[in-house]
C-alpha positions as CSV (number, residue, x, y, z in Angstrom):
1,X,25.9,9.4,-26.9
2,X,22.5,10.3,-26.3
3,X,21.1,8.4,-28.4
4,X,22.2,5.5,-26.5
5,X,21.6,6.9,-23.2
6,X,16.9,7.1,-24.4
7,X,18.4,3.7,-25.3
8,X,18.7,2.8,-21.8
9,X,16.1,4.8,-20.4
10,X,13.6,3.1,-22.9
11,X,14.7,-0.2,-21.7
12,X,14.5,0.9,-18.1
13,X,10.5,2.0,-18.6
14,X,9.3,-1.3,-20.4
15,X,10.8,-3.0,-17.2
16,X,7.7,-1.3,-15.5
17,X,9.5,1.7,-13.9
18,X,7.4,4.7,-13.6
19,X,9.3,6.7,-10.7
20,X,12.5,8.0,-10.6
21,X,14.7,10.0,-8.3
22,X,17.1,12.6,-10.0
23,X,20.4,14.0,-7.8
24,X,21.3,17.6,-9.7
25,X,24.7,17.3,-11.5
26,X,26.7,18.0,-14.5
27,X,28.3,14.6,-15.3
28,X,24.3,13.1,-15.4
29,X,22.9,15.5,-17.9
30,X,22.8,12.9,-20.6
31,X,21.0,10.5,-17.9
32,X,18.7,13.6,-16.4
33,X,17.1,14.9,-19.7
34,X,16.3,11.1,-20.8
35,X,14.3,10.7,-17.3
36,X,13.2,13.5,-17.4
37,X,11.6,14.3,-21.1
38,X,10.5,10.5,-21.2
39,X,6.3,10.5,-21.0
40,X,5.8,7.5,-19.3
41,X,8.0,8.8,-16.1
42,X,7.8,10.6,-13.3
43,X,10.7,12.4,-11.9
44,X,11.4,14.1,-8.2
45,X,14.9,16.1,-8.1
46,X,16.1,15.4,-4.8
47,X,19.4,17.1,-3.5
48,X,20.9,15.2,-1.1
49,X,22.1,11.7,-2.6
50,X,22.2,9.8,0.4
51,X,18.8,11.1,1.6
52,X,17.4,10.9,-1.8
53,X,18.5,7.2,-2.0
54,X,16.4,6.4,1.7
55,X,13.3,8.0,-0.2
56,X,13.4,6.0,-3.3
57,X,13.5,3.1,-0.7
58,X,10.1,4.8,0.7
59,X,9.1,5.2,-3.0
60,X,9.7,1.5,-3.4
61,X,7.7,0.4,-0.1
62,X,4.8,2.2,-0.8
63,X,4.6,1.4,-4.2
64,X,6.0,-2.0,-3.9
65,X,7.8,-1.8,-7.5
66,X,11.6,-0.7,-8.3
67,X,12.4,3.2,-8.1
68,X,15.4,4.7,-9.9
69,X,17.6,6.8,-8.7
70,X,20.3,9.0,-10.8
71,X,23.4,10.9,-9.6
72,X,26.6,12.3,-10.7
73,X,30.0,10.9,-10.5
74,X,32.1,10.9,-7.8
75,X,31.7,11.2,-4.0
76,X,27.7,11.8,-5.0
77,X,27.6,8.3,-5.4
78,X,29.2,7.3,-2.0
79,X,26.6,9.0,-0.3
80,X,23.5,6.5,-1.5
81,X,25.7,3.0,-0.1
82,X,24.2,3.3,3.1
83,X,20.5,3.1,1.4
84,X,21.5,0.7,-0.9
85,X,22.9,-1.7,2.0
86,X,19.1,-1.5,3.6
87,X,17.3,-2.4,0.5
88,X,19.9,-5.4,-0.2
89,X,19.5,-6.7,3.4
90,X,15.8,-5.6,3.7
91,X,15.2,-6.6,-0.4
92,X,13.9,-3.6,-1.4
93,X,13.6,-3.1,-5.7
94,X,15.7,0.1,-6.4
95,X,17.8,0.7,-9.6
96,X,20.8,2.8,-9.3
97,X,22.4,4.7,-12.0
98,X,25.3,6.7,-11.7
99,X,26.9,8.5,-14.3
100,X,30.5,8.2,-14.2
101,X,34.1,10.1,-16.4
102,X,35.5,7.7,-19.2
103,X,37.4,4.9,-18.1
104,X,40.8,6.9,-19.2
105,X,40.1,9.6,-16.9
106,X,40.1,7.3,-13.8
107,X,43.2,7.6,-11.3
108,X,44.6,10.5,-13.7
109,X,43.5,13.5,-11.3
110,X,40.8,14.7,-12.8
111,X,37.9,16.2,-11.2
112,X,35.2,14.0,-9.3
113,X,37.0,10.8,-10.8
114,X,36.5,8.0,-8.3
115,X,36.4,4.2,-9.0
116,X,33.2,3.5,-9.1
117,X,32.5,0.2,-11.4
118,X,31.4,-2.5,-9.2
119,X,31.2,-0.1,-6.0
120,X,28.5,-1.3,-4.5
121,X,28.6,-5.3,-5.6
122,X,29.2,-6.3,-2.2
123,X,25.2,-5.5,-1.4
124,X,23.5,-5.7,-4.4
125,X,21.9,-8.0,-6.9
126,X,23.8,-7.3,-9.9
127,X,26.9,-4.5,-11.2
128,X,27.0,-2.9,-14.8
129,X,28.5,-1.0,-17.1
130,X,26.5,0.6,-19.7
131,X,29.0,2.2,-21.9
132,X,27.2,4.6,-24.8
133,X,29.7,4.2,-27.2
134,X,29.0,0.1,-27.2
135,X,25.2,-0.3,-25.7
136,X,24.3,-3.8,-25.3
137,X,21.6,-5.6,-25.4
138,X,21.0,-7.9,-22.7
139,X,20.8,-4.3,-20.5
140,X,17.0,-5.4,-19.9
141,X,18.1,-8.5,-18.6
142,X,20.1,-6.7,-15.9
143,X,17.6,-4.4,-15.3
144,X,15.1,-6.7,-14.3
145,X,17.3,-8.3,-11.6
146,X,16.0,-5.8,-9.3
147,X,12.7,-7.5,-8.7
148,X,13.7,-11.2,-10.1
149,X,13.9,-13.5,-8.9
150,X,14.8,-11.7,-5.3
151,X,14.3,-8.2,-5.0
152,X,16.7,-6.0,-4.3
153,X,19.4,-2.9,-6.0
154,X,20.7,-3.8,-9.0
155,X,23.3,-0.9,-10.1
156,X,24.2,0.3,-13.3
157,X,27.2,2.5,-13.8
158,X,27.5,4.9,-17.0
159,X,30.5,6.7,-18.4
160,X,29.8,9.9,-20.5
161,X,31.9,11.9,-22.2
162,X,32.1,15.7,-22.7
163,X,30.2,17.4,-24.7
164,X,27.1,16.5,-22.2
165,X,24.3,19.0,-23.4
166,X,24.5,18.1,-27.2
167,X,21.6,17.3,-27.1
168,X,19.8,20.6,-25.1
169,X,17.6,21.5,-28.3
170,X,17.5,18.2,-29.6
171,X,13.3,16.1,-29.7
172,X,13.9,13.3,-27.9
173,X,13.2,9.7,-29.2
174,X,13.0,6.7,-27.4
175,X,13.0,3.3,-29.1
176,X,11.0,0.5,-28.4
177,X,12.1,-2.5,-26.7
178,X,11.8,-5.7,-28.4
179,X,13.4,-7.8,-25.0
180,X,10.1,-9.7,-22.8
181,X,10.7,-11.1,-19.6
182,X,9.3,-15.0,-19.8
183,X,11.1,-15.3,-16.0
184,X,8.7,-16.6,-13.2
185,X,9.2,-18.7,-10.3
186,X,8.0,-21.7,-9.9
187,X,4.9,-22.4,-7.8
188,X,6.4,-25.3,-6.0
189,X,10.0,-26.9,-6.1
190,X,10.2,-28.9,-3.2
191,X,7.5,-29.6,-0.2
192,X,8.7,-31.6,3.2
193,X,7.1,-34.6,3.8
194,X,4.4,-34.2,6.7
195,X,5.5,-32.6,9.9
196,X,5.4,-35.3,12.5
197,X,5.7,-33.0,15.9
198,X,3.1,-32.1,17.9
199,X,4.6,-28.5,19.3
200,X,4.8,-26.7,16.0
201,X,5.8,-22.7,15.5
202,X,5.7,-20.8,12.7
203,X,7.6,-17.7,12.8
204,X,6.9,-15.1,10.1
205,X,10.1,-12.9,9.6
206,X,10.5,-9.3,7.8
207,X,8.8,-8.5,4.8
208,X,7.9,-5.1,3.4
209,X,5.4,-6.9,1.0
210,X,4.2,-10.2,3.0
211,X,0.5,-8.8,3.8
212,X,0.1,-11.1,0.5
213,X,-0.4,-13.8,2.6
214,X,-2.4,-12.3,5.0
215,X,-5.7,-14.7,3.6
216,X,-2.8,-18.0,4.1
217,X,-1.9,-17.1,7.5
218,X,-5.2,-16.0,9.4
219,X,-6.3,-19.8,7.7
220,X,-3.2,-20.8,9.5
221,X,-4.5,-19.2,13.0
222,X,-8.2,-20.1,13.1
223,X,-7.1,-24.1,12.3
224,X,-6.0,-23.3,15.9
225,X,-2.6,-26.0,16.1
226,X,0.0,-24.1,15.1
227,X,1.6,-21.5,16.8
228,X,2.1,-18.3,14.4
229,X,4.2,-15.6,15.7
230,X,4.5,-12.8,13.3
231,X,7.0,-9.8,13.6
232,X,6.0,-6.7,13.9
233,X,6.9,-5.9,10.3
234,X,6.5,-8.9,8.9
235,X,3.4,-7.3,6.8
236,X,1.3,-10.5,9.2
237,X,1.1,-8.7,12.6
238,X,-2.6,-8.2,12.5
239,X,-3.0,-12.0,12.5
240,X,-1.5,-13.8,15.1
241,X,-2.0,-16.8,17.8
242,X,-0.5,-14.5,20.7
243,X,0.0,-10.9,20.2
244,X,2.7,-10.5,23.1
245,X,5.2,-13.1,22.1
246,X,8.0,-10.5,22.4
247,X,6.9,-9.8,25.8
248,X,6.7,-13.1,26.4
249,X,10.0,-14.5,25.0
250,X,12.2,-11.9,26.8
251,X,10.7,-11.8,30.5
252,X,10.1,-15.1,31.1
253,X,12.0,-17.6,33.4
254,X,14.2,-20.4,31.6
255,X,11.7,-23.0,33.0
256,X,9.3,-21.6,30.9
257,X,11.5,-21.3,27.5
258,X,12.1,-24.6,28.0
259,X,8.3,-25.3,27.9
260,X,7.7,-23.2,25.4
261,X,10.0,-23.9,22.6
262,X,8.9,-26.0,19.1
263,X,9.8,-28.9,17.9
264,X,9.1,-27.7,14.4
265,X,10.3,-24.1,13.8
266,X,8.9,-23.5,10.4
267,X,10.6,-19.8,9.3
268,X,9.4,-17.4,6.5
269,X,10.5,-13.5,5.8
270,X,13.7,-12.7,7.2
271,X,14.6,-11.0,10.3
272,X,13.0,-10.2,13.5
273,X,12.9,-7.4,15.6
274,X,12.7,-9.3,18.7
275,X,15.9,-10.1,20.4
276,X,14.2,-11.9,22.9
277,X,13.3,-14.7,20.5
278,X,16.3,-15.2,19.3
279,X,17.4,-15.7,22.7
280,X,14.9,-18.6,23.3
281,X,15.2,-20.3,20.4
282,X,19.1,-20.2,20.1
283,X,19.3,-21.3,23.7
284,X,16.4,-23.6,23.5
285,X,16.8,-25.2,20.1
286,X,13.7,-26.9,18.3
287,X,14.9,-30.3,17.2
288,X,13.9,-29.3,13.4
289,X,13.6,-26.0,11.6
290,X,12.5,-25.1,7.9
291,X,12.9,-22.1,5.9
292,X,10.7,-21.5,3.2
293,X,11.8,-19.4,0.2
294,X,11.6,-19.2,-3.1
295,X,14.2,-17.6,-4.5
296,X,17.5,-19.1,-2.1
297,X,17.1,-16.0,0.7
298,X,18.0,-18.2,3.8
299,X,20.3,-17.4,7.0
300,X,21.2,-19.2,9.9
301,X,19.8,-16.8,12.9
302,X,18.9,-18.8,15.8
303,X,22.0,-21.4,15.1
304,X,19.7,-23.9,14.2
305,X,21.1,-24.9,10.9
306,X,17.5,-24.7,8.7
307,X,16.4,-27.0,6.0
308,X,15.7,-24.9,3.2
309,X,12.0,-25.4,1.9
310,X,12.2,-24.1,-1.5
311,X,8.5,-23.6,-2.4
312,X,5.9,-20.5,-2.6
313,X,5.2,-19.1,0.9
314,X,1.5,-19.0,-0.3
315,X,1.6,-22.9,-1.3
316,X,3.3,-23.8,1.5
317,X,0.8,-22.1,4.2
318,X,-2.5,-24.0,2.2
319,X,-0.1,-27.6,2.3
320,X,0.6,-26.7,6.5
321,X,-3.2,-26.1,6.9
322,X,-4.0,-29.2,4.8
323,X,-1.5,-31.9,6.9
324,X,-2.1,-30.4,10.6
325,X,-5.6,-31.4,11.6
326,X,-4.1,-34.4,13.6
327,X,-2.4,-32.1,15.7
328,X,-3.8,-31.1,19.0
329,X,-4.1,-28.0,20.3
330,X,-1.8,-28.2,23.7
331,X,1.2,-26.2,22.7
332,X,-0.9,-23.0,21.5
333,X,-2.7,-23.2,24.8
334,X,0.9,-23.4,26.4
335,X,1.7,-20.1,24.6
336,X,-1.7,-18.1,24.7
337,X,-1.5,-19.0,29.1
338,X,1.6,-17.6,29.2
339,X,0.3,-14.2,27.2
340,X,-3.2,-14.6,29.2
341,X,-0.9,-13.5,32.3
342,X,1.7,-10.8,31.1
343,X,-1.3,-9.2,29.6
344,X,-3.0,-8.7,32.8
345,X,0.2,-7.2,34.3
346,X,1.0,-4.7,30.8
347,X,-2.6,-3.6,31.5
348,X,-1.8,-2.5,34.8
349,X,1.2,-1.1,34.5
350,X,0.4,0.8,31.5
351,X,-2.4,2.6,33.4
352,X,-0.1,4.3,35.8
353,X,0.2,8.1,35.0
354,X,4.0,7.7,35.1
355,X,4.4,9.9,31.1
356,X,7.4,7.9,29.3
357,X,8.0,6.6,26.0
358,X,6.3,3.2,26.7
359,X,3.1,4.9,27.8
360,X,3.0,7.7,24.9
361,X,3.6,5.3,22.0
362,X,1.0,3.3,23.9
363,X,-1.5,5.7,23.5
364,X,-0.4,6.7,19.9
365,X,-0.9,3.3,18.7
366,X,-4.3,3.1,20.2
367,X,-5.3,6.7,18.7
368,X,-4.2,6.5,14.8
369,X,-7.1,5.5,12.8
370,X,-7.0,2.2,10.6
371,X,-5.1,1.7,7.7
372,X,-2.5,4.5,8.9
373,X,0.8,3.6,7.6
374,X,3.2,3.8,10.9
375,X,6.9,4.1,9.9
376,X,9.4,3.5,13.3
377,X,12.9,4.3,13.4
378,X,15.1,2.3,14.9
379,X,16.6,2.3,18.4
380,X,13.8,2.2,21.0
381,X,10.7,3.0,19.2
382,X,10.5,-0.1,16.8
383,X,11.2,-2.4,20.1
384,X,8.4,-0.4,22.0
385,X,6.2,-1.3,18.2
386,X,7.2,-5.1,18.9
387,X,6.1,-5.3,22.8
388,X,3.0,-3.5,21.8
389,X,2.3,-5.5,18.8
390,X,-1.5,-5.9,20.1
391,X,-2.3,-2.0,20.0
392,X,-0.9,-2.2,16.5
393,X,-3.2,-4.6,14.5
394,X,-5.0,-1.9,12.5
395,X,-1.6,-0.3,11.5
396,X,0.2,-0.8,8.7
397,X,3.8,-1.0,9.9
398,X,7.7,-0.6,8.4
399,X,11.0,0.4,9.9
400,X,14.3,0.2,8.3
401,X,15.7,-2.8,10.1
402,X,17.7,-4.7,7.3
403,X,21.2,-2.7,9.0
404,X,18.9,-1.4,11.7
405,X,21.0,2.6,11.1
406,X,19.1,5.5,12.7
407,X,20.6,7.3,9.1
408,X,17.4,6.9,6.9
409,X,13.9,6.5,8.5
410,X,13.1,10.0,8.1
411,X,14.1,10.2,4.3
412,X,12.2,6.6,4.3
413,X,8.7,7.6,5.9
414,X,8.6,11.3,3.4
415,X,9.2,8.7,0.2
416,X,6.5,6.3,1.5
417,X,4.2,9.7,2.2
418,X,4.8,10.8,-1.6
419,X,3.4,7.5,-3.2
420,X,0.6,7.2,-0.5
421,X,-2.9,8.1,-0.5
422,X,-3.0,7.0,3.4
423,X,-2.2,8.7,6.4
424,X,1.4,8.5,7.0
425,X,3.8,8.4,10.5
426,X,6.3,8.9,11.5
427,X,7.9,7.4,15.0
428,X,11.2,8.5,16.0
429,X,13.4,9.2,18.5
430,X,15.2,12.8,18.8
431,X,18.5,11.9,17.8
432,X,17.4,9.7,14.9
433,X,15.0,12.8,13.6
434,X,18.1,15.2,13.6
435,X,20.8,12.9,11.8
436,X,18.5,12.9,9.1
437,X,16.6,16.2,8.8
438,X,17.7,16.2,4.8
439,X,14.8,13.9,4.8
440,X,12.6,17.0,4.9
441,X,14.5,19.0,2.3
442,X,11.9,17.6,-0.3
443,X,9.2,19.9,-2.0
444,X,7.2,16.8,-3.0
445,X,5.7,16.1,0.5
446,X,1.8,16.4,0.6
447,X,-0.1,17.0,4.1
448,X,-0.3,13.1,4.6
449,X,2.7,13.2,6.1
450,X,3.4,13.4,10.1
451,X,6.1,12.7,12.5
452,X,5.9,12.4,16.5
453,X,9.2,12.5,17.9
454,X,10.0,11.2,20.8
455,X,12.8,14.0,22.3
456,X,14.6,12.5,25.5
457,X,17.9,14.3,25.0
458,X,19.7,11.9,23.1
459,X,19.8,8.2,22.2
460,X,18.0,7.3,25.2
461,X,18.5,3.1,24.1
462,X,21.7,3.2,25.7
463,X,19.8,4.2,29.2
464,X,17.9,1.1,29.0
465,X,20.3,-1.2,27.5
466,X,22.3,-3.6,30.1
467,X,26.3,-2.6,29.4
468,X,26.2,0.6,28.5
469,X,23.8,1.8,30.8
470,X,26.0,1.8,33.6
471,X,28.9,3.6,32.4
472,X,30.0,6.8,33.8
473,X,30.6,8.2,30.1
474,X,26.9,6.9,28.7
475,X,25.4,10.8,28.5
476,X,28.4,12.3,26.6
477,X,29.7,9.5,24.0
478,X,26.8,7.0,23.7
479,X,23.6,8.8,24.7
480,X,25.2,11.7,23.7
481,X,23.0,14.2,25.5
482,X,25.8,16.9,26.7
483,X,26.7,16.9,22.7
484,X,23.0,18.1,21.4
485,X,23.7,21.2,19.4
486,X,21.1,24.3,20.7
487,X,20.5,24.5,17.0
488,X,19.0,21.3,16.4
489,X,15.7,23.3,17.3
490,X,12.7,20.9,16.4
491,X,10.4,23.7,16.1
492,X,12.6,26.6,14.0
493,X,13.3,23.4,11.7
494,X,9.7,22.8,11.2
495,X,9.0,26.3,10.0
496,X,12.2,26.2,7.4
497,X,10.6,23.2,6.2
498,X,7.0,24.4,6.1
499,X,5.9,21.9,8.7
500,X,3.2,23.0,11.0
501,X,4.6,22.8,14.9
502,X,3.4,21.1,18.3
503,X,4.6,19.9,21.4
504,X,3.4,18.0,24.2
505,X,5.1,17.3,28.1
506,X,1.9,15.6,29.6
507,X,-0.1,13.2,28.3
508,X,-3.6,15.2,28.0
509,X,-1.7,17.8,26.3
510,X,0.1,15.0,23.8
511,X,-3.2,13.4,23.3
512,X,-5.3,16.6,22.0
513,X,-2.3,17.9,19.8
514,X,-1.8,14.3,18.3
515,X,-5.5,14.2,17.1
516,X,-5.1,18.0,15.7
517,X,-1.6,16.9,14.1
518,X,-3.3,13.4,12.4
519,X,-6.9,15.3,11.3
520,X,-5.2,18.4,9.5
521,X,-5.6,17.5,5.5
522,X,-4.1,20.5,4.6
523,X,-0.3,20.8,6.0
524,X,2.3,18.0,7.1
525,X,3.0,18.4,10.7
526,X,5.8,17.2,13.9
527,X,4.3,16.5,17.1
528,X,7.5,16.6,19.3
529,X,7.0,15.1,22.6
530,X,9.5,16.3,25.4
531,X,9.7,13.0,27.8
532,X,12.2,13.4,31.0
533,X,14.9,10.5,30.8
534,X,14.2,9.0,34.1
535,X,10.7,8.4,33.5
536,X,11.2,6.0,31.0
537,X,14.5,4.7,32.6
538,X,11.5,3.9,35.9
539,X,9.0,3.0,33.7
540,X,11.0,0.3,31.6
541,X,13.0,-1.1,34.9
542,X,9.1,-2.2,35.9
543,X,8.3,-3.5,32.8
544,X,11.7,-5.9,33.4
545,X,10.0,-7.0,36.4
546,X,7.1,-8.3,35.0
547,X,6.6,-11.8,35.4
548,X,4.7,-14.3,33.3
């Protein structure tokens, strides 16, 4: 049996696979001392599974190749679904193998016996079985669905048998594969013929990885006729025609929708963050839209019903540039009036003293020093991120949107820390922070990793959201502010982690303890910044107000 197991894991490094995650367990052992005594591979024993699963997402991000992750049968592997849902939506490379009882043993009461073959095939990219007894070849094959020809989990289930230590004293061999991927993707399958609008947007969606065509899309920008909106992390928000489209999209009137909405919408990437634009353009429909993809990743998000482009992002940016000089340059002067005002007015009223969230992540984004890698969780902070896009274009910037779950971004940011030479931080909200502490319960995080929470008593979105704003039982069962446990202490969990401490409740004092936190080389640190509700709940009511 464990000869077949190396078998797997040999096939699993000549995929390119250097990192892997290992959950402790008994039913793994076969699986564990493979990783483990391979010499090619790395391995981090991480005891949590469904906070160990968020960090080999991190892994993945900041090393932008496929992680694997190991656990033991049972409930063990229930607990990494909720990770494996984000990297299928968010298309992530992670490969997932669980060990698992014999088949015979399922449904017969026997201990950590659940049924796990084809658990998670709902949200991922491919379901095995890799039984020991009858390894098969085209395993490399399956393997390498993770990252071709979308990326994305691929999981592979393996039943062992009893004994599982047989081979404790045993040298370890692992034999070569002879199996060579020949897959690539095309460079182009199908190009439009020439756009024949005038009013032309292109919206760059999500992608962990899309600063690859960074070069394409500042070409795109200077050629000064197309309007490029990028979200904030699309991997393109440092390059864009207006920086406060958000802003933009969800304040203004619907006379000015109407005025500003394409004829062309040309999409790339998937999601955005901003709701606001999807507002716009589902109510204010462009009379065309185009999706480019490779590799068939298409939705329908602003009811628009795209044509798919299937062609190389990259090829398709240099063939826009090329067929676009006949366009004038009316409808990105439309767009950058409408910022030239709101900007004006976010100046303003980001220089009152009033100390809320708005104002503090403000100022963070305009203290952290290029090339820091800013990690938001979800809720509030990643919609503050997308309004302030214009602070943020020396950042690099992620957040966990492909389910948008407050369950992971801590877990996320540490594994995006441990393959990172660069400063990396953390963003998140109080009650995000505390659902996922686990995140910390990890001995591999070096001093390059910080966190600022934002504490406002609870999930302060549903303050500033319309609905459930209003409701008499908002603090105790949405916000859930009268439910905060006194032990979730920020600071005595901090010092059980080995985290140095600080806190801030004015501005001056967040300002000189967020330089300390950021400049210390030597310890990984959590600035918690204690912000009063009703400030922000002022602050953000003006910002409403604004008018463009």
């Amino acid at each position: 049996m464990q000869k077949a197991v190396n078998f797997l894991v040999s096939q699993i490094v000549n995929s390119g696979i250097r990192h892997v995650v290992i959950c402790p367990g008994s039913r793994s052992a076969p699986l564990t001392l493979a990783f483990v005594r391979h010499p090619q591979l790395t391995c981090y024993s991480l005891v949590d599974e469904r906070s160990a699963a968020f960090t080999a997402l991190g892994m993945a991000i900041a090393g932008r190749n496929a992680i694997a992750i190991v656990c033991t049968s049972g409930t063990a592997v229930l607990n990494l679904y909720p990770a494996i849902c984000e990297a299928f939506y968010s298309q992530i490379p992670l490969l997932i193998i669980t060990a698992d009882r014999p088949a015979e043993l399922i449904d017969q009461w026997d201990g950590q016996c659940i049924r796990q073959d084809h658990i998670f095939e709902k949200h991922s990219l491919g379901s095995f079985t890799f039984d020991p007894l009858k390894p098969h070849d085209n395993i490399a094959e399956e393997i390498q669905l993770c990252m071709y020809p979308k990326m994305g989990p691929v999981h592979i289930n393996v039943p062992l048998a009893e004994p599982l230590y047989e081979a404790k004293n045993t040298e370890f061999e692992y034999p070569p594969s002879q199996w060579v991927s020949d897959a690539e993707l095309p460079e182009i399958q199908k190009l439009p013929a020439k756009p024949a609008y005038q009013r032309i947007m292109l919206l760059a969606g999500a992608d962990a990885f899309g600063d690859r065509f960074s070069e394409n899309i500042t070409s795109l920008v200077n050629a000064g006729n197309v309007v490029v909106l990028s979200d904030i992390i699309s991997g393109l928000h440092s390059t864009q025609t207006v920086f406060h489209w958000d802003v933009i999209a969800t304040l203004t009137s619907d006379k000015q929708k109407d005025e500003l909405r394409p004829d062309l919408l040309i999409t790339m990437g998937k999601f955005t963050v901003s709701k606001g634009l999807k507002r716009l353009l589902r109510e204010f429909k462009p009379k065309q839209h185009w999706h480019v993809t490779p590799n068939h990743t298409i939705a329908d998000p602003f009811v628009t019903s795209p044509e798919e482009i299937k062609c190389s992002e990259a090829v398709f940016l240099n063939w826009l540039i090329s067929c676009t000089n006949q366009i004038g340059e009316e409808y990105v002067q439309q767009w950058k009036k409408a910022e030239t005002k709101l900007s004006l007015a976010m100046v303003q009223l980001l220089s009152s003293e009033n100390f809320n969230e708005f104002t503090v992540v403000h100022k963070l984004l305009q203290n952290l020093t290029k090339d820091t890698v800013l990690h938001s969780a979800n809720s509030m902070p990643v919609r503050y991120l997308s309004f302030l896009a214009g602070e943020a274009k020396h950042l690099q910037l992620y957040a966990n949107r492909g389910t948008s779950g407050i369950d992971g971004s801590t877990s996320t940011a540490a594994g995006q820390s441990m393959l990172s030479d660069k400063l990396v931080v953390l963003l998140s909200g109080d009650l995000s922070f505390f659902y996922d502490i686990n995140g910390l319960w990890n001995k591999y995080i070096g001093p390059n990793f910080k966190i600022v929470v934002l504490n406002n008593g609870g999930g302060g979105i549903f303050r500033l959201i319309d609905g459930p704003s209003d409701l008499p039982e908002r603090e105790e069962f949405f916000a859930t502010s009268n439910n905060m446990p006194t032990s979730r202490d920020c600071k005595a969990l901090a010092k059980e982690f080995g985290f140095d401490y600080h806190q801030a409740t004015d501005m001056p004092t967040f300002l000189k303890n967020l330089d300390i936190l950021t400049k210390d080389k030597k310890h990984a640190g959590i600035l918690e910044v204690f912000i009063a509700p009703e400030q922000t709940i002022e602050f953000y009511k003006a910002f409403k107000k604004l008018e463009a």
